[in-house]
C-alpha positions in Angstrom: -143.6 95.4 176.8 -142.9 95.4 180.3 -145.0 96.1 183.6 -143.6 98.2 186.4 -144.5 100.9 189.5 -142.6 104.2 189.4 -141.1 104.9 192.4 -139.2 107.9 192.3 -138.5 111.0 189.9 -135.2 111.6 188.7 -133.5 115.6 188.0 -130.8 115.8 185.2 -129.7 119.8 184.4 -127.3 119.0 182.4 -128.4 116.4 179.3 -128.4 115.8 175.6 -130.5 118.8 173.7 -132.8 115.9 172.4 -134.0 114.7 176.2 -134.7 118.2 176.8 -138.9 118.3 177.9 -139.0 114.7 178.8 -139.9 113.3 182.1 -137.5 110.9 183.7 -139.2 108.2 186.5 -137.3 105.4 188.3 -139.4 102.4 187.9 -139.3 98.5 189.4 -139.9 96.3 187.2 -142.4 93.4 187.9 -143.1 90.3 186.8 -146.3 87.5 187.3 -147.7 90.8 189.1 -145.1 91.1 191.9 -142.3 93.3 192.3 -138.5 92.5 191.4 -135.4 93.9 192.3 -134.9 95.4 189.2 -135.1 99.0 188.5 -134.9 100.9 185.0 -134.9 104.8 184.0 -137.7 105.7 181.6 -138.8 108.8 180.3 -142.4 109.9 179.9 -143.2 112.6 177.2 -146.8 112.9 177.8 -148.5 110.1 180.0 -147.8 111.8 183.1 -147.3 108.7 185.4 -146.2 110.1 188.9 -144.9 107.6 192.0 -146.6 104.8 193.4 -148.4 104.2 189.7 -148.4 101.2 187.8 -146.9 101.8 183.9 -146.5 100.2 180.8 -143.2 100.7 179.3 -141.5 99.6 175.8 -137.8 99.4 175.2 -135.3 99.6 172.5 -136.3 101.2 169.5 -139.7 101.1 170.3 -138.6 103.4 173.3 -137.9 106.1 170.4 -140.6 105.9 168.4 -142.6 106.3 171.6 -141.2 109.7 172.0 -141.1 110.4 168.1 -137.2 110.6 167.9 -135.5 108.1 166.2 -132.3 109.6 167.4 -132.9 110.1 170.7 -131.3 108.6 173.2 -133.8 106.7 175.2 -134.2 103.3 176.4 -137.0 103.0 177.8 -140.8 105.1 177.4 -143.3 104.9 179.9 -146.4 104.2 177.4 -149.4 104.2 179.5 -150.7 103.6 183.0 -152.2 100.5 184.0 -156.1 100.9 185.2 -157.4 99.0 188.2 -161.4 98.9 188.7 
């Protein structure tokens, strides 16, 4: 699982029927609790993370079972947004 902050949204018209509904965020990856330099897409189905929010996200296959879709093609599923008290 991996910690990051979305920073932007990004539009696609044109895309695979299966992606169709989902949500696509740009979000930097962090590490130890500090931003990196490194960026992934990630869709989000139904946690509705918008910019400047912390997520959790999953990769790989676990990325498609997030979005229950084994044939999807997704990498990576935002999976829940981290809660600061």
């Amino acid at each position: 699982m991996l910690k990051g902050k979305v920073v932007g949204n990004i539009v696609s018209t044109n895309k695979f029927d299966s992606l169709r509904g989902f949500k696509f965020l740009e979000v930097q990856l962090m590490e130890c609790g500090h931003l990196t330099d490194r960026y992934i897409i990630a869709v989000d189905k139904t946690i509705s993370a918008g910019i400047g929010e912390e997520v959790l996200l999953v990769t790989g296959s676990s990325a498609r079972v997030a979005v229950g879709d084994q044939t999807a093609p997704v990498d990576a599923t935002v999976v829940g947004i981290v809660d600061r008290a």
